[in-house]
Each structure stands twice: as C-alpha cells, then as structure tokens.
N, C-alpha and C positions, 0 to 999 in steps of 0.2 A: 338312447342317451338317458333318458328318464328311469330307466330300469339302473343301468350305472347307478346315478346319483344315490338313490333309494338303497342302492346297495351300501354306498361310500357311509352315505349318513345315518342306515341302518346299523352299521357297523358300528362306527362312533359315540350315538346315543343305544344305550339298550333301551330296548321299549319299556315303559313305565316310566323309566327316570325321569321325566317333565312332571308326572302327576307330583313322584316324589320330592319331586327340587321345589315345588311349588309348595307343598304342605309344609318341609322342612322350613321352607322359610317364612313361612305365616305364622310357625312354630315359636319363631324368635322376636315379630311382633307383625302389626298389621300392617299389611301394605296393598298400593296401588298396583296396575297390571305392569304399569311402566317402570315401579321402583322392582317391582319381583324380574323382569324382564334387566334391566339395570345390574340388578345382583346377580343375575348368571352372567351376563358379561364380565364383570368387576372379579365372581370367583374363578372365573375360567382365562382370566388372564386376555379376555377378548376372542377367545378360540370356538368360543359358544355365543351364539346370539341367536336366542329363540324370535320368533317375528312373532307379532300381535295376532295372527294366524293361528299359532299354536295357542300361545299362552290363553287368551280371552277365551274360545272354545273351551279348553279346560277349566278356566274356572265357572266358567255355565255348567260344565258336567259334575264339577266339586260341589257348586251349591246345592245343584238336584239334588247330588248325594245325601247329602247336609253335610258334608264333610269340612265345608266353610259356610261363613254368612259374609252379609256385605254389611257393613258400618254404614251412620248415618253420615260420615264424610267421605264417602264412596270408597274405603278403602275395603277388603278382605281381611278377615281373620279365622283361625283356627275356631271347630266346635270341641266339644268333649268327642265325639265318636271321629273326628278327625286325628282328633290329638292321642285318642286309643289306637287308630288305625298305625300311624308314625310308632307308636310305641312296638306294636308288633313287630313292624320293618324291623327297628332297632335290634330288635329280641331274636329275627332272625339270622341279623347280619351280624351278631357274636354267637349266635353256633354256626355260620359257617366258619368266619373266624378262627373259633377253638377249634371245627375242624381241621380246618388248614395247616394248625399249628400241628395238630396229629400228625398230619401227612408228611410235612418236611422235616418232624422230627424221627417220624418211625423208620420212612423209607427212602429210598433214590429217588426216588420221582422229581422229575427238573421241573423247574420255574414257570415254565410255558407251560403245559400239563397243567400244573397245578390254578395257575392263572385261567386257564380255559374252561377248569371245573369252577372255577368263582365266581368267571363270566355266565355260567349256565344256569347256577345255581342259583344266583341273586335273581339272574330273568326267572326263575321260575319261583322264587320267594314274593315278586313283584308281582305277577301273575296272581299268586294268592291272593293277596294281602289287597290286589285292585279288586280281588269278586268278593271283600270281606262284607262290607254293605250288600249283597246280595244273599248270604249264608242265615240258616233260621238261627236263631237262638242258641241251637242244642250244636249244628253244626259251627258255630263259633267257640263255645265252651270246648267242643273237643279241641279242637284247630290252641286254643289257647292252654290247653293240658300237656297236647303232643307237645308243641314249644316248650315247657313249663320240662318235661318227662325229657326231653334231647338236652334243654341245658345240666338239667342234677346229672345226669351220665356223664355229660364231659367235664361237670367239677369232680366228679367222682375218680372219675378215672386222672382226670389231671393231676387228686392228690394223692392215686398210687403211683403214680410216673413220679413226682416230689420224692413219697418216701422210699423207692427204690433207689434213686439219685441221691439220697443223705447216706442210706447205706452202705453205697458202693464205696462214697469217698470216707 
C-alpha cells in the first residue's frame, strides 16, 4: 500500500518541485513555513497541500544551502545565490519551452509525447540546478555558458524559421 501511495504522489509532484515552489515564492517576498505552505494550497486550488513535514525539513536544507536566511521575525527570505539559483531554473525552463515550440511546429509528434519529454526534461533541469550549490566555480560558469549557448541557438534559429515564414507569404 505504501509503495502505491509513493507512486500516486510521485507521479503528481516531480521531485524538486517543493525546493522550487519554496524559493519561487520567497522570490515574491518573505514568508513564514505556514504562509509558504498556505500559498500552495491557495495556488493549487487545494489539490496540493504540503504538510509541515515537507516544508520545514526543506527549508533547514535551503538555509544550510544558504540558499535562504531567516528574518529577525522568523520569517524566510530569498539569498543572492538563491535568487541566482531560481534564475537558472527560469533560464532552463524557456529553452525547453522554445524547444517544444520546435517540436509541435516542425513535426507530427502528439501532445502526450511531447508532454512526456517536458515531464523529463524539467525533472532532469531540477536535478541540476538542486546540485548547483554543490558545483566548483568553473563547473558553474560552464553549466551557465551551456544555458547561455542553447538559448542564442534557439533565438537563432527561431529567427530563420521568422524569415522563411515572411517569404513564403
């Protein structure tokens, strides 16, 4: 039964998304475990409700990070290498994005497919971006170039797909 569950709710959260729901919204301003816990019910329409379980452990593991601090009124807020960390996400999550737009413009490929490669792809963007506070220096700079080298390609090529499109018509 327990193996179920794990599966059901493995399914439904990808792994990361807690760390990331949390910074995101320390991003917007500082808050308590209860008000951060409060706002995924509130954006999830009630369908999500993390228990203090989760939440608190994570942010023990955020602060280790430094990825947050705690306010003198006990609330959480974003650091700079937190708020660099969210930015990366961001950075990854429109080149898959402009991937994606590739995909359903170029080819046949259905909805599910494509959906499935999105699902995989953000878990493995999340993956990254949770060992960035682990990575030296140098291996950050690259990780930040690669990013930096995947978006100029797809504005690049998004604006020969443009000027073929003005052509045609």
């Amino acid at each position: 039964m327990f193996a179920q569950w794990v599966q059901r709710v493995g399914s439904s959260i990808p792994r990361g998304f807690s760390r990331y729901f949390i910074l995101d919204a320390l991003k917007k301003k500082p808050c308590t475990g209860k008000e951060i816990i409060n706002e995924a019910v509130a954006q999830s329409g009630g369908k999500w409700k993390p228990s203090p379980g989760l939440i608190y452990p994570l942010l023990g593991r955020l602060l280790d990070e430094n990825l947050i601090e705690e306010t003198k009124d006990g609330k959480y807020q974003i650091t700079r290498k937190g708020r660099a960390m969210t930015d990366d996400l961001e950075a990854i999550n429109k080149i898959i994005k402009k991937q994606l737009d590739v995909v359903f413009r170029v080819s046949g490929i259905g909805k599910f497919v494509a959906m499935d490669l999105l699902e995989r792809i953000t878990s493995i963007g999340n993956t990254l971006s949770s060992n960035v506070s682990n990575m030296t220096k140098e291996e950050t700079v690259k990780y930040r170039k690669f990013l930096e080298s995947e978006l100029q390609k797809l504005d690049s090529a998004e604006k020969k797909s443009r000027g073929k499109e003005i052509k045609i018509n």
